[in-house]
C-alpha positions as CSV (number, residue, x, y, z in Angstrom):
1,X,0.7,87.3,10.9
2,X,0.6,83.6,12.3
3,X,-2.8,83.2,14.5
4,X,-0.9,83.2,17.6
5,X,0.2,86.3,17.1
6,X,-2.9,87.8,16.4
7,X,-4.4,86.1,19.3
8,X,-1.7,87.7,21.1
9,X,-2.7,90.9,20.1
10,X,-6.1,90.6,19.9
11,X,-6.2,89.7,23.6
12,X,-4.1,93.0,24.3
13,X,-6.3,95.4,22.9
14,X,-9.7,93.7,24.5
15,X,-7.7,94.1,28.2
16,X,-7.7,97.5,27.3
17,X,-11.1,97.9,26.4
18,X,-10.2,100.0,23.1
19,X,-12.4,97.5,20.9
20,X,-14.8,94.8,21.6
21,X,-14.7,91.1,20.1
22,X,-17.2,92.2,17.3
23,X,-15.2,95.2,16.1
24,X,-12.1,93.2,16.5
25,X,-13.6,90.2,14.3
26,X,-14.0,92.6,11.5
27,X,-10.5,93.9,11.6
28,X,-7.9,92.9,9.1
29,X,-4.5,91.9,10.3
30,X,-3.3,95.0,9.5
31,X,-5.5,96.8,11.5
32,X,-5.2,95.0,14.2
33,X,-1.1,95.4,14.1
34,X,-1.4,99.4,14.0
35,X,-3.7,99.6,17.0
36,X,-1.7,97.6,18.9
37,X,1.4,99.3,17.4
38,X,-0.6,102.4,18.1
39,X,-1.7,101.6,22.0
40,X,1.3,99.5,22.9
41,X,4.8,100.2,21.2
42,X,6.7,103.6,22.9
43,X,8.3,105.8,21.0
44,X,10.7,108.2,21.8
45,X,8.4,110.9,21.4
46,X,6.5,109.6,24.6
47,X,8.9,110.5,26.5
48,X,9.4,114.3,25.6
């Protein structure tokens, strides 16, 4: 993940006060691209 994309992210889940910077600094990219997957990407199921 390029560091603009992870800022991107990063700055996402922090406006919605999920994680704060010190839980987010210990985060892999990985994690950080499934909770914002998790919090931020619909799925058809959120609509049923």
């Amino acid at each position: 993940m390029s560091q603009i994309e992870r800022d991107y992210k990063v700055e996402a889940l922090l406006e919605k006060q999920k994680f704060n910077q010190n839980e987010i600094a210990k985060m892999t990219d990985s994690q950080i691209e499934y909770y914002h997957w998790l919090y931020f990407v619909d799925s058809v199921y959120d609509y049923m």
